[in-house]
C-alpha positions in Angstrom: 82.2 33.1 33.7 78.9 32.1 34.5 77.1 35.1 33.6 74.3 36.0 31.3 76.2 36.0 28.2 77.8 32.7 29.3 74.0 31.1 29.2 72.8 32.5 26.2 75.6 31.1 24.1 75.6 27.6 25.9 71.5 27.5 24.9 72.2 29.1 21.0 74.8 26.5 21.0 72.8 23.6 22.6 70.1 24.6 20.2 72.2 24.4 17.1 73.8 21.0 18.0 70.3 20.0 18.7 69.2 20.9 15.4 71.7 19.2 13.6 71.1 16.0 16.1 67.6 15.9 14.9 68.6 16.3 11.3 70.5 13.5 11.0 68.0 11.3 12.9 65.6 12.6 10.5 67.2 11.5 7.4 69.1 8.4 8.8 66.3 6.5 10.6 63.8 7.9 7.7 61.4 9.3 9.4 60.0 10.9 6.3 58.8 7.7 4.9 58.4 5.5 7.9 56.0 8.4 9.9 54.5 9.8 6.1 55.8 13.2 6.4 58.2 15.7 4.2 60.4 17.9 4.8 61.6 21.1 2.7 63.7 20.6 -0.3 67.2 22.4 1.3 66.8 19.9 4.0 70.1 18.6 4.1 69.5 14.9 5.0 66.6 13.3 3.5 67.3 9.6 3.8 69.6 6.9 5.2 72.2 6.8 2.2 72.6 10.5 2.4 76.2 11.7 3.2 77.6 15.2 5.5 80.1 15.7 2.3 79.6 14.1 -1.0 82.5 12.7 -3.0 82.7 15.9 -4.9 83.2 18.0 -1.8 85.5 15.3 -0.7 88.1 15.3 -3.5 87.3 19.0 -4.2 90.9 20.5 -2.2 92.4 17.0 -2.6 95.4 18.3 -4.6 96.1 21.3 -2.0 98.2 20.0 0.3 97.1 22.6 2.8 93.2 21.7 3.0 93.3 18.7 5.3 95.7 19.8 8.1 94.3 23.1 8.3 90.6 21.6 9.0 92.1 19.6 11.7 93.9 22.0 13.0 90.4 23.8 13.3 88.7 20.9 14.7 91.4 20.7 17.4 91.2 24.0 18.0 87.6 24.0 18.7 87.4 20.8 20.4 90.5 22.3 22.7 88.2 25.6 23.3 84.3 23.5 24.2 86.7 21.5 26.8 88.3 24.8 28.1 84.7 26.1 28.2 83.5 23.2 30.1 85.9 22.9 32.6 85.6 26.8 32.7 82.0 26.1 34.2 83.3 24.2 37.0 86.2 26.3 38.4 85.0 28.2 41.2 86.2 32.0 41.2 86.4 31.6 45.1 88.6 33.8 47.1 92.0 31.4 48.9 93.4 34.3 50.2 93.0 38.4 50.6 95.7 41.0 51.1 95.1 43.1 54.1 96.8 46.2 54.2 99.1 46.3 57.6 99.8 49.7 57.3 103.8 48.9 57.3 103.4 49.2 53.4 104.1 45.1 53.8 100.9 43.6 53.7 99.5 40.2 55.2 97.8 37.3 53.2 94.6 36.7 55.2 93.0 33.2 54.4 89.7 33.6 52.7 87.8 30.9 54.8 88.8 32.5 57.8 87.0 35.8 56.5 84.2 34.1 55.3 83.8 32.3 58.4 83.8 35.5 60.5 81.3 37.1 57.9 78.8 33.9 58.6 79.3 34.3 62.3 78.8 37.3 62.9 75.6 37.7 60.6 74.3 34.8 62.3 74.2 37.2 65.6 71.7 39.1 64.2 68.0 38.6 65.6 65.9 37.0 63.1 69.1 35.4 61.2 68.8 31.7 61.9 71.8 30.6 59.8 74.9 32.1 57.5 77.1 31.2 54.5 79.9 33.3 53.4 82.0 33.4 50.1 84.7 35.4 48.8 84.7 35.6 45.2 87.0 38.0 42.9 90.7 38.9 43.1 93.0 38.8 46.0 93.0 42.7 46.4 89.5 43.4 45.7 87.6 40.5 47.1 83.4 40.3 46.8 81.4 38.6 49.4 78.1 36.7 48.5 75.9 36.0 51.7 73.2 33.6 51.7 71.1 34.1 55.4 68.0 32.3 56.6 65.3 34.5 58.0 63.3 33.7 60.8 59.4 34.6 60.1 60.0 36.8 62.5 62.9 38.6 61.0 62.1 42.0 58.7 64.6 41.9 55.9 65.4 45.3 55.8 66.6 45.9 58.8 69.0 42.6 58.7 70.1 44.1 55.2 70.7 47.3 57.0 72.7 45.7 60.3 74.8 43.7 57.8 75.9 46.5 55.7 76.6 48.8 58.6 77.7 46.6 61.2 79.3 43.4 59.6 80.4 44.3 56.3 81.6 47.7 57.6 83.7 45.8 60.8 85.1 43.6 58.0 86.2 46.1 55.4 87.9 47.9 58.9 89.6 44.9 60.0 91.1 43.9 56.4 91.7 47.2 55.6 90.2 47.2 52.0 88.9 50.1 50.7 85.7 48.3 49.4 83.7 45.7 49.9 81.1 44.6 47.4 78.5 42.0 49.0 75.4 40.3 47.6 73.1 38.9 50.0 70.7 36.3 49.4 67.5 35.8 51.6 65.6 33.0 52.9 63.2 31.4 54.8 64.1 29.3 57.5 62.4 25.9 57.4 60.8 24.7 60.5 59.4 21.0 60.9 55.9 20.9 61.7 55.6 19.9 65.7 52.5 18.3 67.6 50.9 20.2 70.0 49.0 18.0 72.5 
């Protein structure tokens, strides 16, 4: 869920709550007169006795019996769907298990740490690949693999891209017996610590 989209509505949203936020600190600690500035005239909360609803808007729908319990239920509703949203950002989409196909139209469940250990391993092989980290992200019959490796300054990226799309992505989709897998690989620089020479 943590895509583009995802981040663009959390920052309209964050705006537009920060917006209001500064609007009602505006008016209710008034700034205006304190700091010897105005405002325009539809700005909805020019000093500290100013109200969200006035009396009118209130009592307006007092006599429908409908009005108040369907603006709760809305309020629940949305307050429901933000924590949803938030816990949303939190779950991890990663992969438990995978289906392997055993060829006796039965299948296996393979555990995902176990592939993603293998996947770490075996990239770490590579010349110039000082360190691995494998995760399996997706569904259970389709997993994806996201690869973060650390280069050595001697390593050319290229050619590690190439060995781990031929040789250890390849051996994987084999040995699971998956018609595809999708893998992103991130690269970086391995850190060394500065050393005396004497």
């Amino acid at each position: 869920m943590r895509t583009v989209v995802n981040r663009v509505l959390l920052g309209l949203i964050g705006l537009l709550l920060l917006a209001v936020g500064v609007s009602v600190l505006i008016g209710g600690l008034d700034l205006q007169r304190h700091w010897s500035f105005t405002m325009p005239s539809s700005w909805p909360f020019t000093g500290p006795d100013d109200v969200l609803l006035t009396a009118r808007d209130r009592t307006r729908y007092r006599s429908d019996g409908w009005w108040w319990p369907v603006v709760f239920a809305g309020l629940g509703a949305l307050f429901l769907g933000s924590l949803w949203w938030l816990i949303a950002q939190f779950r991890t989409r990663r992969q438990r298990q995978v289906r392997v196909d055993s060829g006796d139209g039965q299948g296996a469940l393979l555990r995902g740490r176990a592939l993603e250990g293998v996947l770490a391993a075996e990239s770490e092989a590579y010349e110039g690949v000082g360190w691995a980290h494998a995760v399996l992200v997706g569904r259970r019959g389709a997993p994806e693999a996201r690869l973060v490796l650390g280069l050595a300054p001697h390593a050319t990226p290229g050619e590690v891209v190439a060995a781990l799309d031929t040789a250890v992505l390849e051996r994987a989709r084999t040995s699971a017996g998956l018609a595809a897998l999708p893998a992103e690989a991130r690269l970086r620089a391995v850190k060394h610590r500065p050393s005396r020479v004497s």
